[in-house]
N, CA, C and O of each residue as an XYZ file, in Angstrom:
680
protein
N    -100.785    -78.619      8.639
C    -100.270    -79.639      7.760
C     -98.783    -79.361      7.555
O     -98.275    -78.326      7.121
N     -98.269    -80.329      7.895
C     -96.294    -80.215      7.832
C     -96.116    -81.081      6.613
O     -96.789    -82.072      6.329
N     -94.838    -80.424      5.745
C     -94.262    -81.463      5.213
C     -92.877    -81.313      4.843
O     -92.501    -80.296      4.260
N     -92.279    -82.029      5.069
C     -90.429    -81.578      5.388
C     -89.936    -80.919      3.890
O     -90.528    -81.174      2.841
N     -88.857    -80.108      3.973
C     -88.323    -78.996      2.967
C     -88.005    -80.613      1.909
O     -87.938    -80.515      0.683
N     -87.911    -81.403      2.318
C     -87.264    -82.703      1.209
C     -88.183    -83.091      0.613
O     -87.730    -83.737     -0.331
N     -89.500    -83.089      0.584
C     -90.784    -83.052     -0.197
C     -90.941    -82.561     -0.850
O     -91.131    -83.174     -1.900
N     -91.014    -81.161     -0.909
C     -91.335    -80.199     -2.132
C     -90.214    -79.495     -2.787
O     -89.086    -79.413     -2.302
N     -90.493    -79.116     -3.635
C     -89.430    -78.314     -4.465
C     -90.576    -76.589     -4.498
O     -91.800    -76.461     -4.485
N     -89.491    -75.586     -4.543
C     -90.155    -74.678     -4.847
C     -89.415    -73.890     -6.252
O     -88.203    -73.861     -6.469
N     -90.690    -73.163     -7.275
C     -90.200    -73.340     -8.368
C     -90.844    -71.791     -8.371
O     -91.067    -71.065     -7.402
N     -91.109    -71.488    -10.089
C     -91.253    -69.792     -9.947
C     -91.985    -69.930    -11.861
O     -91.402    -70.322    -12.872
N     -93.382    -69.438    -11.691
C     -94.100    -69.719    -13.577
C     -94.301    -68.377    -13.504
O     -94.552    -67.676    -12.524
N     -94.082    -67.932    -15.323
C     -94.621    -66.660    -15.620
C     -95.776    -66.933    -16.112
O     -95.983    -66.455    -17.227
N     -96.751    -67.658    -15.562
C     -97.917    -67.473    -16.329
C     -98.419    -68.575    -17.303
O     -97.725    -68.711    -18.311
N     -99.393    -69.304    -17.193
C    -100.398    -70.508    -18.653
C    -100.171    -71.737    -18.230
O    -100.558    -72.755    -18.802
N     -99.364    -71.672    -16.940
C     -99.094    -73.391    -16.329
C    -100.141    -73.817    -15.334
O    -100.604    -74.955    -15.256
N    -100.558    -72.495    -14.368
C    -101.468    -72.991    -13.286
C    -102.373    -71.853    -13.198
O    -102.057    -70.758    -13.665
N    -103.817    -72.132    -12.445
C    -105.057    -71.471    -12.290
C    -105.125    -71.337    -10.833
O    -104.608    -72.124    -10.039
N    -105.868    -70.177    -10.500
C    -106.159    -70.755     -9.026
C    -107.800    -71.067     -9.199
O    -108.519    -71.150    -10.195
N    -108.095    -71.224     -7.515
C    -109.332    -72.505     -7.876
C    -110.081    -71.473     -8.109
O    -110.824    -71.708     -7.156
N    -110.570    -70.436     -8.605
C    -111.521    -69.150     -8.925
C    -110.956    -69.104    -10.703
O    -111.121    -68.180    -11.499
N    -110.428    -70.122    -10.879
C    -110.024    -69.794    -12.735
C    -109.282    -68.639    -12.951
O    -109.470    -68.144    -14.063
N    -108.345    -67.945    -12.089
C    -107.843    -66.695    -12.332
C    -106.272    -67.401    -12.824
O    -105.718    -68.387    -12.339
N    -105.837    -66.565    -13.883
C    -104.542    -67.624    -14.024
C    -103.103    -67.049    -13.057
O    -102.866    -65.853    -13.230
N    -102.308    -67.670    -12.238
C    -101.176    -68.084    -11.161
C     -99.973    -67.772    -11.798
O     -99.449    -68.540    -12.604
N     -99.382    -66.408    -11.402
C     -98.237    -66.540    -12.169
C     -97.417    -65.945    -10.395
O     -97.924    -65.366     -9.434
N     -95.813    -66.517    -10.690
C     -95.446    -66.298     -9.399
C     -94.678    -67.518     -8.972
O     -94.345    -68.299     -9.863
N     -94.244    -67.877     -7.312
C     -93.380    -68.645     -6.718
C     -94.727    -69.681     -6.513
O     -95.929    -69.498     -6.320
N     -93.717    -71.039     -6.684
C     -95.333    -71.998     -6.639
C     -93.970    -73.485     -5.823
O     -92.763    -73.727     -5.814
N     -95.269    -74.047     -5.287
C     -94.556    -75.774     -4.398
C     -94.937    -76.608     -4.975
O     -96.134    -76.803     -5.186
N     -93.822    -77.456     -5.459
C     -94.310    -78.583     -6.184
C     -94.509    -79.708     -5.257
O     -93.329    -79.809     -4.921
N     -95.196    -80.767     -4.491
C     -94.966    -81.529     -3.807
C     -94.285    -83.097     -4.515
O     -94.062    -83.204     -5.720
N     -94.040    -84.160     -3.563
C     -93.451    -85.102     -3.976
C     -94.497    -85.810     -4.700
O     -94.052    -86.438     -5.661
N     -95.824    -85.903     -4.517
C     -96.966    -86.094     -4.816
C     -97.161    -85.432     -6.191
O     -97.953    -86.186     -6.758
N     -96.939    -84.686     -6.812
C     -96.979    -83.786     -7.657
C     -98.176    -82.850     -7.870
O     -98.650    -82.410     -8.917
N     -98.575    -82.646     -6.453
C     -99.719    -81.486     -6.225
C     -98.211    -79.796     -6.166
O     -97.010    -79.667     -5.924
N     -99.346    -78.956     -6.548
C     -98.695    -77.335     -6.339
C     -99.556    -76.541     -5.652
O    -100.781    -76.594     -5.761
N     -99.020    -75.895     -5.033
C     -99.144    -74.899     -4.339
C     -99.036    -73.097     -4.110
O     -97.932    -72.722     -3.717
N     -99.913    -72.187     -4.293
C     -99.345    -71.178     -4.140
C     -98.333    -70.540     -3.177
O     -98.427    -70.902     -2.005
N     -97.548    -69.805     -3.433
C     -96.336    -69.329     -2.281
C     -94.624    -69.502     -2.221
O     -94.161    -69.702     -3.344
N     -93.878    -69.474     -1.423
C     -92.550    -70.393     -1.454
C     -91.956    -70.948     -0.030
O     -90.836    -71.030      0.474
N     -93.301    -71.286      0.355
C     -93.405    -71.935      2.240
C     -94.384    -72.610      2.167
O     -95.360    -71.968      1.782
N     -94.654    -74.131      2.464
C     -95.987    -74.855      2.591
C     -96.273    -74.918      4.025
O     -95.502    -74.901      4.984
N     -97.066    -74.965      3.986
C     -97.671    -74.656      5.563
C     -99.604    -75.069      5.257
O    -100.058    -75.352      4.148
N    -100.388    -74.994      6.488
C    -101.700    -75.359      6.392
C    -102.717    -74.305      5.301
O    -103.770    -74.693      4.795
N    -102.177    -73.061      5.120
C    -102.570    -72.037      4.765
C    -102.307    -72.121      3.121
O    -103.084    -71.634      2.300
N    -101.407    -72.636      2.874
C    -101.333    -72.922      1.619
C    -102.382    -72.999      0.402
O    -103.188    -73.742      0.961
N    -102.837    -72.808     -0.620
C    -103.851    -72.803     -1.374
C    -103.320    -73.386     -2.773
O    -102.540    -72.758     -3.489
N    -103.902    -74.843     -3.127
C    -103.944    -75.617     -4.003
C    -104.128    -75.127     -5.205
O    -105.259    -74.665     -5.352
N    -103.427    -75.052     -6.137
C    -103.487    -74.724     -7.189
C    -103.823    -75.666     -8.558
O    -103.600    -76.876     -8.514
N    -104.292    -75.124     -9.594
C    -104.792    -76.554    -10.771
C    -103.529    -76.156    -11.871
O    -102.846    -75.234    -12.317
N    -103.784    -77.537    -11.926
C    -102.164    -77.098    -12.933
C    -102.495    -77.722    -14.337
O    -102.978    -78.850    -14.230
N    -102.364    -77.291    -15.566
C    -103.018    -76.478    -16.974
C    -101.503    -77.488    -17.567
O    -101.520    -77.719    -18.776
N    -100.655    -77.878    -17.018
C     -99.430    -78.955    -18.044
C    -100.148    -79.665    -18.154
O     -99.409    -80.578    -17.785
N    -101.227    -80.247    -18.394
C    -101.636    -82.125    -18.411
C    -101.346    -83.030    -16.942
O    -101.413    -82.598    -15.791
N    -101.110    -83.991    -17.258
C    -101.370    -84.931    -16.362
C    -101.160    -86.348    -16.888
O    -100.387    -86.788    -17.739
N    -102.404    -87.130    -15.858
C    -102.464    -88.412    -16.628
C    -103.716    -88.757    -17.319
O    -104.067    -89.824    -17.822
N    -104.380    -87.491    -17.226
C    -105.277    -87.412    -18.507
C    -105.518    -86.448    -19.148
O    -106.568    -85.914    -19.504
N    -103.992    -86.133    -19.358
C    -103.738    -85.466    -20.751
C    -104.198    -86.140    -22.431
O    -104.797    -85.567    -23.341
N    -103.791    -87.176    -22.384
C    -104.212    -87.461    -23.489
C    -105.814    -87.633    -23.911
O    -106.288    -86.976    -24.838
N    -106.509    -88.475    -23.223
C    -108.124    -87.613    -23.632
C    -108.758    -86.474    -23.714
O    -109.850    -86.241    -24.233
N    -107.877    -85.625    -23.069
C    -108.150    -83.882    -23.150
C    -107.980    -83.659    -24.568
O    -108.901    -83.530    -25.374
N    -106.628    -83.618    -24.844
C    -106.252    -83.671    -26.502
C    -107.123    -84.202    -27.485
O    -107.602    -83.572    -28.428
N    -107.326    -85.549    -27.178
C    -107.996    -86.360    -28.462
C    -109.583    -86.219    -27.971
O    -110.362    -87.156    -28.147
N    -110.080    -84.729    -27.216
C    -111.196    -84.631    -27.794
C    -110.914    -83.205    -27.912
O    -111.698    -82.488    -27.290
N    -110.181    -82.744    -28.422
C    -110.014    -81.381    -29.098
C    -109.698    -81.295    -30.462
O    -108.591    -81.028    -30.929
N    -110.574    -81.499    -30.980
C    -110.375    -81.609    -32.413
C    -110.879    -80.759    -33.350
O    -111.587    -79.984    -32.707
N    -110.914    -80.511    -34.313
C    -112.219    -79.548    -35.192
C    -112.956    -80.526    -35.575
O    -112.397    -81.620    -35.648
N    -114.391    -80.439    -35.926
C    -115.548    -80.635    -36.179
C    -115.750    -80.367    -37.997
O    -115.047    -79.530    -38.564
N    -116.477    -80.947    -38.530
C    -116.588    -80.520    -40.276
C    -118.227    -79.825    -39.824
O    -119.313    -80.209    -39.390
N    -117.529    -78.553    -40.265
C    -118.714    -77.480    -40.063
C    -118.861    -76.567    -41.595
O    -118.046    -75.898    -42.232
N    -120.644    -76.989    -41.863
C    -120.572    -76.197    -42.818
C    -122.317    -75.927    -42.583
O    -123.015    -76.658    -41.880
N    -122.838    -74.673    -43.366
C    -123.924    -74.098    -43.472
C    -125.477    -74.968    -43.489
O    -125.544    -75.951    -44.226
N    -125.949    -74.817    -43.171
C    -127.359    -75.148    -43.235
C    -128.348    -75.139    -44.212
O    -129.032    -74.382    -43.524
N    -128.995    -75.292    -45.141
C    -130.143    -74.578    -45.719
C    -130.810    -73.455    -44.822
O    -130.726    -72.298    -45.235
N    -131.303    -73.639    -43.924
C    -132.087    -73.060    -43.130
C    -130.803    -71.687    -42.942
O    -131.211    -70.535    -43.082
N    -129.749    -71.853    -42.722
C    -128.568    -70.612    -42.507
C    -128.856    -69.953    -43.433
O    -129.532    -68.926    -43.372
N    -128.315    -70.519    -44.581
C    -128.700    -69.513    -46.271
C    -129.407    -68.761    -46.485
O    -129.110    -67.715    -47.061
N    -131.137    -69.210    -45.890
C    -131.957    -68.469    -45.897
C    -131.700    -67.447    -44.858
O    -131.687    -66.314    -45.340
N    -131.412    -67.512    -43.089
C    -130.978    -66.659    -42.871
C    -130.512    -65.453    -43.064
O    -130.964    -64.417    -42.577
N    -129.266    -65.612    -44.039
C    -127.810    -65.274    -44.586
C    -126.867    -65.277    -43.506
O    -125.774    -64.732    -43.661
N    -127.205    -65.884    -42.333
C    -125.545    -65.821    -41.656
C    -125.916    -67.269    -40.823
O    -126.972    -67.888    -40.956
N    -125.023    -67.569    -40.123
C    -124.747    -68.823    -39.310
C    -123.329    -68.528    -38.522
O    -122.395    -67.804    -38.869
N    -123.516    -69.460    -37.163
C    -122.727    -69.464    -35.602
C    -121.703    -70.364    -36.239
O    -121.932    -71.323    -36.976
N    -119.979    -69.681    -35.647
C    -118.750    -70.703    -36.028
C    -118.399    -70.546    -34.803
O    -118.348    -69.411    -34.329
N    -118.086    -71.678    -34.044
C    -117.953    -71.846    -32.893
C    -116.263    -71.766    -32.674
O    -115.698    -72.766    -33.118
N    -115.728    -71.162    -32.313
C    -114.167    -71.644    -32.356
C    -113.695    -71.369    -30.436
O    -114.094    -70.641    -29.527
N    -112.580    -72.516    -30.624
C    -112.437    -72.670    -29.181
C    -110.438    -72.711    -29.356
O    -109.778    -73.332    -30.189
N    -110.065    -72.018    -28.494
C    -108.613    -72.424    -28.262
C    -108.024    -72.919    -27.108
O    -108.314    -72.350    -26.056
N    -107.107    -74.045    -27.075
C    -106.536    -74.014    -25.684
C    -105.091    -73.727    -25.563
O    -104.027    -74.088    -26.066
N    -105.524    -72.941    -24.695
C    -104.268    -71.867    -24.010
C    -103.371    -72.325    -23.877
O    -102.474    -71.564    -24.239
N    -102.815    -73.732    -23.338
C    -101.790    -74.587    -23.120
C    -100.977    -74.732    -24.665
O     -99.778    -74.462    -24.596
N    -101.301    -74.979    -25.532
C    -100.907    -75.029    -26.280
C    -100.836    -74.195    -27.737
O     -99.952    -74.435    -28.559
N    -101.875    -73.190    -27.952
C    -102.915    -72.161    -28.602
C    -103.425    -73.074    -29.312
O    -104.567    -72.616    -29.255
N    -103.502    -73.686    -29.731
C    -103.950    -74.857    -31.027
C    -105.327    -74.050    -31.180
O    -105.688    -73.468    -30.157
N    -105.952    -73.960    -32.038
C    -107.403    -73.038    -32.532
C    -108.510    -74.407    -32.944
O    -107.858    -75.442    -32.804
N    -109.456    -74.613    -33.242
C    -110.370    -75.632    -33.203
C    -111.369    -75.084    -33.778
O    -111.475    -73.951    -33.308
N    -112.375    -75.331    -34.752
C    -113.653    -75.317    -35.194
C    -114.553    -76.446    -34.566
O    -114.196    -77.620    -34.654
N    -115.597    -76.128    -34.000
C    -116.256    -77.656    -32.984
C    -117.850    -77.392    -33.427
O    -118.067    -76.638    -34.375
N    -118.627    -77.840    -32.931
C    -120.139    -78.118    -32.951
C    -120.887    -77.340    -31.889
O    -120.414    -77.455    -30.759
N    -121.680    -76.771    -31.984
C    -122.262    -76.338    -30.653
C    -122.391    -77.355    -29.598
O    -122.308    -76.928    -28.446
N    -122.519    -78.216    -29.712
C    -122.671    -79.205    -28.600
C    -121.174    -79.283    -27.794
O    -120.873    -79.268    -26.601
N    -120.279    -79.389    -29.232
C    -118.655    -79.824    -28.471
C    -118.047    -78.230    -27.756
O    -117.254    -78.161    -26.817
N    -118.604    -77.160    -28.419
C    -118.262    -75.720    -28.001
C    -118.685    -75.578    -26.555
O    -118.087    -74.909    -25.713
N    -120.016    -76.434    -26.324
C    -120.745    -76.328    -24.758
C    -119.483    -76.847    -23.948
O    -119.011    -76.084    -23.105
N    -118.866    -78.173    -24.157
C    -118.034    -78.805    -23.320
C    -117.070    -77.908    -23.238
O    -116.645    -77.298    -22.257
N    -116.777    -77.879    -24.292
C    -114.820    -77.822    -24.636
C    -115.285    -75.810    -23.436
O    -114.907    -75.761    -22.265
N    -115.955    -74.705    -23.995
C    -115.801    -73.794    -23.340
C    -115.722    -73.434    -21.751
O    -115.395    -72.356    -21.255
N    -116.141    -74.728    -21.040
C    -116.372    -74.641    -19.809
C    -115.447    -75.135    -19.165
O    -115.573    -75.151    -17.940
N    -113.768    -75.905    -20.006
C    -113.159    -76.273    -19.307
C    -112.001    -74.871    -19.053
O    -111.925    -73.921    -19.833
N    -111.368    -74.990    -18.089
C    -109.943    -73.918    -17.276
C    -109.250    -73.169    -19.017
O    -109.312    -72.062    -19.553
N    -108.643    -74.490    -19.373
C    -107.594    -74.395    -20.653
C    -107.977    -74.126    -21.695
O    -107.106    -74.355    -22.535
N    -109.072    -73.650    -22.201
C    -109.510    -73.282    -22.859
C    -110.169    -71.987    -23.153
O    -110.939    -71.733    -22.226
N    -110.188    -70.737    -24.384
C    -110.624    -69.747    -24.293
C    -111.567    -69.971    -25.872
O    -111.032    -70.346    -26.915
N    -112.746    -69.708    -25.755
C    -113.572    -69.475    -26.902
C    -114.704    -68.536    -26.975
O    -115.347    -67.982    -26.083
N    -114.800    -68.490    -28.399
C    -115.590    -67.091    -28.943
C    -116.501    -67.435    -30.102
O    -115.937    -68.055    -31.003
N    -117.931    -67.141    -30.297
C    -118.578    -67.351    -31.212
C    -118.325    -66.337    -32.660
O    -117.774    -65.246    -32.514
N    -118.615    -66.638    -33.549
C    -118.585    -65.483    -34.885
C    -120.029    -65.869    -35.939
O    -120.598    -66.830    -36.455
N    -120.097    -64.717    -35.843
C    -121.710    -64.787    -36.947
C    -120.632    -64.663    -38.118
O    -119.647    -63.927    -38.175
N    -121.056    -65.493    -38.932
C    -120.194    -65.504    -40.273
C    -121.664    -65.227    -41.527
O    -122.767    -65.756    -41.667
N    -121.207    -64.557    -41.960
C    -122.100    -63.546    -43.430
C    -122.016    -64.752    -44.130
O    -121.046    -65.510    -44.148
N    -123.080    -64.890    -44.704
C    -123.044    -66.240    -46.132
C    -123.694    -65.682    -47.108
O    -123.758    -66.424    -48.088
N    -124.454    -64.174    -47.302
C    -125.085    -63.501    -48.623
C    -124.153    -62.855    -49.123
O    -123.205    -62.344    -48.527
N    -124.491    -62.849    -50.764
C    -124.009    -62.088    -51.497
C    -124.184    -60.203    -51.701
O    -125.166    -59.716    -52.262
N    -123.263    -59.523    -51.242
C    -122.403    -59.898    -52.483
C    -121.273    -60.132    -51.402
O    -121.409    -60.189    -50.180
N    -119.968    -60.271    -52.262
C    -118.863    -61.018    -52.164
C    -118.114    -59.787    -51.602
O    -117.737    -59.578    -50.449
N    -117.990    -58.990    -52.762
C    -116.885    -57.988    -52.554
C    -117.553    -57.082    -51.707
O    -118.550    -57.268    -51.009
N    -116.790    -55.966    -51.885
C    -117.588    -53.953    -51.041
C    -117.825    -53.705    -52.449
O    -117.123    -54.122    -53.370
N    -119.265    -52.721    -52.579
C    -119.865    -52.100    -53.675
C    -119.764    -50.944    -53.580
O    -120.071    -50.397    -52.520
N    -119.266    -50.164    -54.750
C    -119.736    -48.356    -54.179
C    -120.219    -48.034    -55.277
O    -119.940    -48.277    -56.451
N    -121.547    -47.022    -54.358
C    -122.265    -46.314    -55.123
C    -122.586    -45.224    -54.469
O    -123.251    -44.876    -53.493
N    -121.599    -44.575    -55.689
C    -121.716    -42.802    -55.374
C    -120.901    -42.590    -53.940
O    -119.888    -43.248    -53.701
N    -121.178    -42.080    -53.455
C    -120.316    -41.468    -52.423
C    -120.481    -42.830    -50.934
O    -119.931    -42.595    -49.859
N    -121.140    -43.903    -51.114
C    -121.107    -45.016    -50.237
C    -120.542    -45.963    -50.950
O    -120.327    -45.987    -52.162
N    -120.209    -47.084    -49.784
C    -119.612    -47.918    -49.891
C    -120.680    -49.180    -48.317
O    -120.930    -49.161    -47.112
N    -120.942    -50.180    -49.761
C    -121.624    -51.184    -49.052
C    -120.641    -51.955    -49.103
O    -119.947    -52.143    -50.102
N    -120.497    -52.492    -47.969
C    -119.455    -53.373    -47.707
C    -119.729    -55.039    -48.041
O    -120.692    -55.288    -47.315
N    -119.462    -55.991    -48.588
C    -119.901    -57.478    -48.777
C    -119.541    -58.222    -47.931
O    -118.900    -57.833    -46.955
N    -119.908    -59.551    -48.148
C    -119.253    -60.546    -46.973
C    -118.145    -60.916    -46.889
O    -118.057    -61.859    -46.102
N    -116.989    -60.554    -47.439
C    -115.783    -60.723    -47.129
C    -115.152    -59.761    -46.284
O    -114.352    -60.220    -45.469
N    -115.380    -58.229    -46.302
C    -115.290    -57.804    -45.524
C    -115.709    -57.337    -43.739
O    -115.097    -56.792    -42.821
N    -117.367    -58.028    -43.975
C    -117.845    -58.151    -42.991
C    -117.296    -59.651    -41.771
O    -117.122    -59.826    -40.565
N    -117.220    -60.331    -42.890
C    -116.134    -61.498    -42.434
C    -115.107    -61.330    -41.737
O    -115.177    -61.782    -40.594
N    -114.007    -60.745    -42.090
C    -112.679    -59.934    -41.951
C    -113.115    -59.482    -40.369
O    -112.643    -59.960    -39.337
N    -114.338    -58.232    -40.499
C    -114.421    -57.775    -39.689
C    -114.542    -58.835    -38.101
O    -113.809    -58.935    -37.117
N    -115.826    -59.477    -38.498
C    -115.710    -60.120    -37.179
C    -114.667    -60.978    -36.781
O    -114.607    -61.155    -35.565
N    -113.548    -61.754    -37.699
C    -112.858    -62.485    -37.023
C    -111.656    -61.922    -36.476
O    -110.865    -62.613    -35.834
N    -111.432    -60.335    -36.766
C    -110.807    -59.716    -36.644
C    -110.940    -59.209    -34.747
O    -110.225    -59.391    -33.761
N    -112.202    -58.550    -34.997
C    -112.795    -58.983    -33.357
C    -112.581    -59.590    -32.678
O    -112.134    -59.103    -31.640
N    -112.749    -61.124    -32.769
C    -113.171    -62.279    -32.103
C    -111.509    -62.262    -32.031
O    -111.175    -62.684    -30.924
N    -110.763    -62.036    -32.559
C    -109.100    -62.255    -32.028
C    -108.446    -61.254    -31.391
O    -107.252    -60.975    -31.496
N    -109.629    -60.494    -30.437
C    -108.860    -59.801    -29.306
C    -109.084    -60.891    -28.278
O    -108.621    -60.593    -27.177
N    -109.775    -62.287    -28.358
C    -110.456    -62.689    -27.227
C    -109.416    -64.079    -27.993
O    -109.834    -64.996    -27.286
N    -108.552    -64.641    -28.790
C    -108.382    -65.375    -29.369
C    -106.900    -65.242    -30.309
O    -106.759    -65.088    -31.522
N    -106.119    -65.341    -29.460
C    -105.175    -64.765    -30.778
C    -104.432    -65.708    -31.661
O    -103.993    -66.692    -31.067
N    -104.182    -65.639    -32.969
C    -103.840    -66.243    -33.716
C    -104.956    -66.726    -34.753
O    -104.795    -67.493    -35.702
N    -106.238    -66.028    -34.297
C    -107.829    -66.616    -35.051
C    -107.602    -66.096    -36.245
O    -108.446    -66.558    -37.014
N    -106.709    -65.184    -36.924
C    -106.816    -64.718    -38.493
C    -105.935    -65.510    -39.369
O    -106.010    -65.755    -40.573
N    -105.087    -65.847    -38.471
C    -104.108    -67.187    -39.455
C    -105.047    -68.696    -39.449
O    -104.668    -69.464    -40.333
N    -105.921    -69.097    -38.799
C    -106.589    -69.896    -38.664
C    -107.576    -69.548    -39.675
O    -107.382    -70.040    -40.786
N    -108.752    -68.688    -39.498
C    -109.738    -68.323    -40.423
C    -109.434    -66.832    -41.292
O    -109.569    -65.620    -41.125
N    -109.004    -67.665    -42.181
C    -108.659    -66.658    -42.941
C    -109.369    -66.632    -44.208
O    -108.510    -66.045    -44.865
N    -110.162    -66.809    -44.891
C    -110.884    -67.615    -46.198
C    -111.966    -66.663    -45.772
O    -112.864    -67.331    -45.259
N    -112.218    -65.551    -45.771
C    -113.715    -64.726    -45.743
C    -114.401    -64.706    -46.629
O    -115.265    -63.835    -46.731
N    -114.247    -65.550    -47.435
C    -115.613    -66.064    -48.806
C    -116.028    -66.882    -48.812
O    -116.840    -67.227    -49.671
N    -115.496    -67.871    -47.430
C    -115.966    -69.739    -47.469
C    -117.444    -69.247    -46.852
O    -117.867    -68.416    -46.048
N    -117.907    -70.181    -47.648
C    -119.112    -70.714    -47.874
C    -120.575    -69.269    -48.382
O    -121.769    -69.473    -48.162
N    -120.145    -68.223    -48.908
C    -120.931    -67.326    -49.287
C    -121.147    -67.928    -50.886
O    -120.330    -68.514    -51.595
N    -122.738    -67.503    -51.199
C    -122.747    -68.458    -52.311
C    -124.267    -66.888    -52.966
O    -124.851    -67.005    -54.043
């Protein structure tokens, strides 16, 4: 496959613009064609390997306007539990953070641009850490803390987002 040096442009990303087709993310010398397909490398030739590119498009905008948060709150059936699933999803393109539905968490996690992580969120009392005597029982705010604290090695920016480790403990 030929295509003259006046076709493409060759350009150079550090990284969150393009995937290759194995979802690994493309950082490096890349071909833009006149077409506005890319390419790995800084020579197009037959060997070339197509790359997915994570800027949008021309359906960027339905990507967006179904990334939204969801109004998520506890169950009866959770309460009794004492804990319940917060689904949170981010996309990488932009970090934007999201609270969604399990149903919308199924979609939204399976696309490229997106990175998400579940959190068991504590909803029993007590509230605070208790000590007695030489222990210390920890409550749901701290157990809270804990996991979202976690979940933002896989997620970053998730503690400025969920930050409220007493919502919804009752």
């Amino acid at each position: 496959m030929y295509l003259p040096k006046s076709k493409y442009i060759v350009k150079f990303t550090k990284g969150g613009e393009f995937t290759k087709s194995d979802g690994s993310r493309y950082v490096g010398s890349y071909i833009e064609t006149y077409k506005g397909n890319v390419y790995e490398g800084k020579t197009f030739n037959s060997k070339s390997k197509k790359l997915i590119d994570l800027r949008g498009g021309p359906d960027e905008h339905t990507l967006t306007a179904k990334f939204k948060s969801d109004r998520i709150v506890p169950t009866e059936e959770d309460y009794k539990k004492g804990t319940f699933k917060r689904y949170i999803v981010q996309d990488k393109r932009t970090n934007k953070i999201v609270e969604v539905s399990y149903k919308n968490y199924i979609k939204l996690s399976n696309e490229l641009y997106t990175e998400s992580v579940v959190i068991s969120w504590e909803l029993s009392k007590p509230l605070e850490n208790l000590n007695k005597g030489p222990y210390i029982y920890f409550g749901a705010k701290a157990k809270n803390k804990e996991a979202v604290l976690e979940a933002e090695k896989t997620i970053q920016g998730l503690s400025s987002f969920l930050n409220n480790y007493g919502q919804f403990v009752v």
